[in-house]
Every structure is written in structure tokens, then in C-alpha cells.
C-alpha positions as CSV (number, residue, x, y, z in Angstrom):
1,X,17.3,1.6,10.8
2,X,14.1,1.2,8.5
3,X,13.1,-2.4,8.2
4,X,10.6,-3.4,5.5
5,X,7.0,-4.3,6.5
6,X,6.6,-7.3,5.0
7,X,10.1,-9.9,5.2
8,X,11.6,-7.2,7.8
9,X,14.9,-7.1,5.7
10,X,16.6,-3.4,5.7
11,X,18.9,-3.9,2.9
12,X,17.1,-4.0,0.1
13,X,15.3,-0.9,1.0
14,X,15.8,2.1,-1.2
15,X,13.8,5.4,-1.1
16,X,11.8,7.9,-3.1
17,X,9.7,11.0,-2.8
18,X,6.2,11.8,-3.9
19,X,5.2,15.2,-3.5
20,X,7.2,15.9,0.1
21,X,6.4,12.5,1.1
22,X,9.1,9.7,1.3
23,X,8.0,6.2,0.3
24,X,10.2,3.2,0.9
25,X,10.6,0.2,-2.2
26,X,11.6,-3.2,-1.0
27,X,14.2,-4.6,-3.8
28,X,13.0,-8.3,-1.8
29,X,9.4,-7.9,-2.2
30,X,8.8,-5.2,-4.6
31,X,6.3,-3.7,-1.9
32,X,6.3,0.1,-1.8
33,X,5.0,2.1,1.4
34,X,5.3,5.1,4.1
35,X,6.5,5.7,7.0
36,X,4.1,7.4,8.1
37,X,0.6,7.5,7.2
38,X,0.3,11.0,6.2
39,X,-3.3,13.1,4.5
40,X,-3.2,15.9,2.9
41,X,-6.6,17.7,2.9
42,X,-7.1,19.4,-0.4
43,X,-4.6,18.7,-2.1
44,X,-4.8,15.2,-4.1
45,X,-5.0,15.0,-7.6
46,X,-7.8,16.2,-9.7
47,X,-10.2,14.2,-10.7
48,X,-13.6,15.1,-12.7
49,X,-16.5,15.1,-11.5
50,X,-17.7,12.0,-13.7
51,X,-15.1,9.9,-12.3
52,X,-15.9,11.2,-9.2
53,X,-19.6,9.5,-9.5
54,X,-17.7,6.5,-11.4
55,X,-15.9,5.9,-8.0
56,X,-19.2,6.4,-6.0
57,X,-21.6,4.2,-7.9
58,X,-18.3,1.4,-7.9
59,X,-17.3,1.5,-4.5
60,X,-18.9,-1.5,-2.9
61,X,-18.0,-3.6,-6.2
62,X,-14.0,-2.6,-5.7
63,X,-14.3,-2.3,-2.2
64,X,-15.3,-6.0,-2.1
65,X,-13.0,-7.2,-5.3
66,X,-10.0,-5.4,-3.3
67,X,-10.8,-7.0,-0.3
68,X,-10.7,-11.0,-1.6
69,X,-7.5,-9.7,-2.9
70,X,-6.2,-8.4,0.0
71,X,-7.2,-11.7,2.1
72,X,-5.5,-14.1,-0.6
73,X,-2.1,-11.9,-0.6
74,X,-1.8,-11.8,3.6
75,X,-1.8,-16.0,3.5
76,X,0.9,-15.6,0.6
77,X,2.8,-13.0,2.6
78,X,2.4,-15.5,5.5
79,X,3.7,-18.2,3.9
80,X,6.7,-16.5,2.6
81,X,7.5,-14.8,6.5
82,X,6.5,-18.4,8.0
83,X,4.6,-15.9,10.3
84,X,1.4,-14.1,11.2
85,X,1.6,-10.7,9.1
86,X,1.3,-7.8,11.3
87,X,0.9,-4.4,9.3
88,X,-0.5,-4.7,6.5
């Protein structure tokens, strides 16, 4: 049975699809993810080519901004598991 990443509960799971792809929504901690990491060449949603060069010329501001976020979430996710996070 399909156990949530993050407090490992399997209860409070419930499921949806995007495109052909299931993705999993803890009820516990609202955290939504796959079960498999899955890329589909070609085939994501379309974006213009001016937010195309927005992304570029940002990517190492969000890349960086995401990132301090990132680190400051595990230690809350750790705290709550009383545990080293593993997949994240």
C-alpha cells in the first residue's frame, strides 16, 4: 500500500490524475506528489516565448529563492517526523 512521503501515513492518501499521470494528496500534510517521476518530452504546456526569456534571465534568482525555501521546510518536516527526511 502507498504510504505518503513525508509522515508515512497511508490513510489519508487520496488520488488524482493529471494528464495520464496519477498524483497522490496527503489529507495529513496537504503535500501532493508522484509515484513515479515521469517526463514527457514535448509535450508540456505552452508557454511564449517571452516567458520563456522571463524564466531564463530569472533562473538563478528563483533557483536560489526556492532553494532557502526548500532548506527551511526539510527542518520543519523534520521536526514534525522527529526524523531525518529522506525523499524530498
Amino acid at each position: 500500500m502507498r504510504k505518503c512521503l513525508i509522515c508515512e501515513k497511508n490513510k489519508t492518501l487520496s488520488s488524482f490524475y493529471w494528464r495520464k499521470i496519477e498524483i497522490y494528496h496527503c489529507k495529513y500534510c496537504d503535500i501532493d506528489f508522484c509515484a513515479n517521476m515521469i517526463e514527457i518530452e514535448g509535450n508540456s504546456s505552452p508557454v511564449h516565448m517571452d516567458g520563456i526569456k522571463m524564466m531564463e534571465n530569472s533562473f538563478f534568482i528563483t533557483n536560489s529563492l526556492a532553494d532557502s525555501y526548500a532548506k527551511k521546510r526539510i527542518v520543519i518536516y523534520e521536526n514534525l517526523l522527529e526524523r531525518k527526511c529522506e525523499n524530498i
